[in-house]
C-alpha positions, 0 to 999 in steps of 0.5 A: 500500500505505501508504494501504491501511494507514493508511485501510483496514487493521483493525488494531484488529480484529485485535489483538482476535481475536489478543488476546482481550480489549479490554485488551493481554495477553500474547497480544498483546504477547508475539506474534511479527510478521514484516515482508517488506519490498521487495526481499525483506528479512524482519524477525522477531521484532517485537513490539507492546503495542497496535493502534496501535503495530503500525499505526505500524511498519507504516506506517513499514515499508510492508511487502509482507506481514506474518505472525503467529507464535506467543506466546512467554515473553517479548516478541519484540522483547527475544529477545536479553535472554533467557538461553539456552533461555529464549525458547520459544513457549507458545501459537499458533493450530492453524493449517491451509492448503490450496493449490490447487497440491497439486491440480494432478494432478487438476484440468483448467481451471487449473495452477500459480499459476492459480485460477477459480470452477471449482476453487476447487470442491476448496477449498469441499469441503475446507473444508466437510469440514474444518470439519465434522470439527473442530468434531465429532471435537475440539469446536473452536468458533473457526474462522477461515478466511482466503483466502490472496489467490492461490490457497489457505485457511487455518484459524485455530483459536482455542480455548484448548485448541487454543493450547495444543497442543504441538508433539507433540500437532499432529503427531499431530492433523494425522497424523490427519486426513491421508488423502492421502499420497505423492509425485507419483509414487506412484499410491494415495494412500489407505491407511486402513482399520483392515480390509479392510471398515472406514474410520475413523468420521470419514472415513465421515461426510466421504463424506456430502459427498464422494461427490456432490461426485466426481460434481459436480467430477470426473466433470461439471466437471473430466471428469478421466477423458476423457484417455488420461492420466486414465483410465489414472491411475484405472486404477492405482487399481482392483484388477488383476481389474477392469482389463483388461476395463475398458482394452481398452473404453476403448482402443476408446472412449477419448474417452468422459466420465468420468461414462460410465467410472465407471459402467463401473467399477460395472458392472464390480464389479457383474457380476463380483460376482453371477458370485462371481468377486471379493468385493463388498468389494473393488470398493466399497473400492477405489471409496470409497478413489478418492472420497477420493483425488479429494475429500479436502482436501489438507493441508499438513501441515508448516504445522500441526505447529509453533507457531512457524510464521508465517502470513500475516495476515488482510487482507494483500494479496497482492503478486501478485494484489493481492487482500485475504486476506480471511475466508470464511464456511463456510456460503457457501463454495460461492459464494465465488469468489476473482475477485471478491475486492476489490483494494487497487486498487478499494478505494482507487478505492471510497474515493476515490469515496466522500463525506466525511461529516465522522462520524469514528465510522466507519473508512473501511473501512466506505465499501468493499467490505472492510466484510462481511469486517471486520465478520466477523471483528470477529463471530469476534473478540467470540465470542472475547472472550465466551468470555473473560468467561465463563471468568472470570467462572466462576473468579469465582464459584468463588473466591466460594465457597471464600472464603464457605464453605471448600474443604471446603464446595466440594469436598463441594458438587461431589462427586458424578460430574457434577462 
């Protein structure tokens, strides 16, 4: 691990994305870092002026992990110098995680702390709903997703606006975008329709992707419906009227695949339908609300409704897998597989193998498989900073033109209703 960090950690890359800027700001110096060291032993509220001097406590520390928090009123390390009250958290990343435990009543080929390529197929969904829904229902641009090392994501919002979210605001924001509810014991999860006809827009718009990926991940792949256990949890889930016919067939024929039971729950609300036995909307409802009970990403809510919550950092290794939390694209989450993620072992084993150069204008990163997911972020990172810039430069201009030609000049040149 101390080679790791002293060769191979990008530090400087995260201080950018953290920081916003080339120069240390308050977003940076005021953040709080948290060190869980061997033996279990956490440390809170550290705090660091540049890159640099984070990599050195680091590699003084040698910790297991580290976590970012949020930006305070004054720098973490002088919490103690503060009168009463005054240490409070001012901005923090809206921040989401998605665990592949939170899975387990509905996946087949793995449980517990166990990941494969097949359900990391939840995760992908999720990740491509959630993405979707944010950048259209909130209009957020600077996401950052980040495999957790094991077996979950989390989401990295870096927007301004986003930042600076009260605690209130993130509880509602989280409450609304969270569909499953309830316990282990509670069989509907589902409850959000406005009316008996009507789903919210936005989810309406996720079913684009999740209807065929119910087809694709738990009808074909994880065939969730083939056991006893599975189809009589779908069962619970279908209006009283359609049940009985439908357990008596799959009592007779209980090893059918689930691609076969849901076509038999549709033939079911078809047929009792045109007899005008049932109103259509209820079968159609009852099955969109299974779609999303089976697809929808499960949120950890509590993670996001607080902006003093820490989260691991990007590039940690996580100590059970060894494996790089390393940032995902999106766009090709569905062939990302978490069993290829490179290890602190291999990459140390990379480094070794690689020639010396002697060119001191490369960081040994490049010389490893860790160089896609550095330059990633360093992307999202430099995306963040041209934001800045354009701000500013925005304000320049405007106090240009109050000093050139008086705010009454300004406020009557912007007057109109576009202003």
């Amino acid at each position: 691990m101390l080679t790791f960090y002293r060769r191979l950690y990008p530090f400087k890359s995260i201080f950018h994305w953290l920081n916003h800027e080339h120069t240390p700001t308050k977003l940076f110096m005021n953040r709080e870092f948290a060190f869980t060291l061997q033996g279990d032993v956490y440390l809170r509220y550290q705090s660091f002026t540049t890159a640099d001097e984070l990599k050195k406590q680091v590699c003084a520390m040698n910790p297991t992990r580290f976590e970012i928090g949020p930006m305070y009123t004054a720098r973490p390390r002088d919490k103690k110098l503060a009168r009463p009250g005054a240490f409070q958290p001012v901005m923090r990343e809206l921040v989401f995680d998605i665990d592949m435990t939170d899975y387990d009543s509905i996946r087949t080929c793995c449980s517990d702390a166990s990941i494969c390529s097949r359900c990391w197929a939840f995760i992908a969904v999720a990740v491509k709903v959630l993405d979707q829904s944010i950048r259209n229902n909130f209009g957020y641009k600077y996401l950052l997703w980040v495999y957790s090392g094991r077996r979950g994501i989390h989401l990295w919002i870096s927007d301004r606006e986003a930042m600076e979210l009260t605690d209130e605001q993130r509880k509602a924001l989280v409450g609304w975008m969270t569909v499953i509810q309830g316990g282990k014991d509670q069989h509907k999860k589902v409850n959000l329709r406005l009316s008996l006809r009507q789903l919210p827009p936005s989810i309406l718009d996720s079913l684009e992707v999740l209807v065929p990926a119910f087809t694709d991940i738990i009808l074909d792949d994880q065939d969730c419906f083939r056991s006893e256990e599975g189809w009589r949890e779908l069962l619970h889930l279908i209006p009283k009227n359609y049940v009985e016919s439908l357990e008596d067939k799959w009592e007779k024929d209980y090893d059918r695949s689930s691609h076969s039971k849901w076509e038999d729950v549709k033939n079911e609300i078809k047929t009792k339908t045109q007899k005008g036995s049932q109103p259509r909307l209820t079968g159609t409802t009852a099955m969109e609300d299974i779609i999303l009970q089976y697809t929808y990403p499960r949120i950890d809510a509590e993670v996001s409704k607080h902006r003093n919550h820490l989260l691991k950092a990007p590039f940690c290794v996580h100590p059970k897998t060894g494996r790089v939390c390393v940032p995902v694209d999106p766009s090709t989450i569905d062939d990302f597989n978490p069993e290829r993620v490179p290890t602190v072992g291999q990459l140390l084993r990379e480094l070794d193998q690689a020639k010396d150069t002697g060119d001191e204008h490369h960081s040994d990163w490049e010389k490893t498989s860790l160089k896609p997911y550095v330059e990633m972020l360093d992307k999202h990172a430099l995306e963040l900073m041209e934001e800045v810039r354009r701000v500013k430069r925005e304000r320049g201009q405007g106090v240009h033109l109050i000093r050139r030609h008086g705010l009454h000049a300004l406020t009557g040149r912007f007057s109109d209703t576009s202003w």
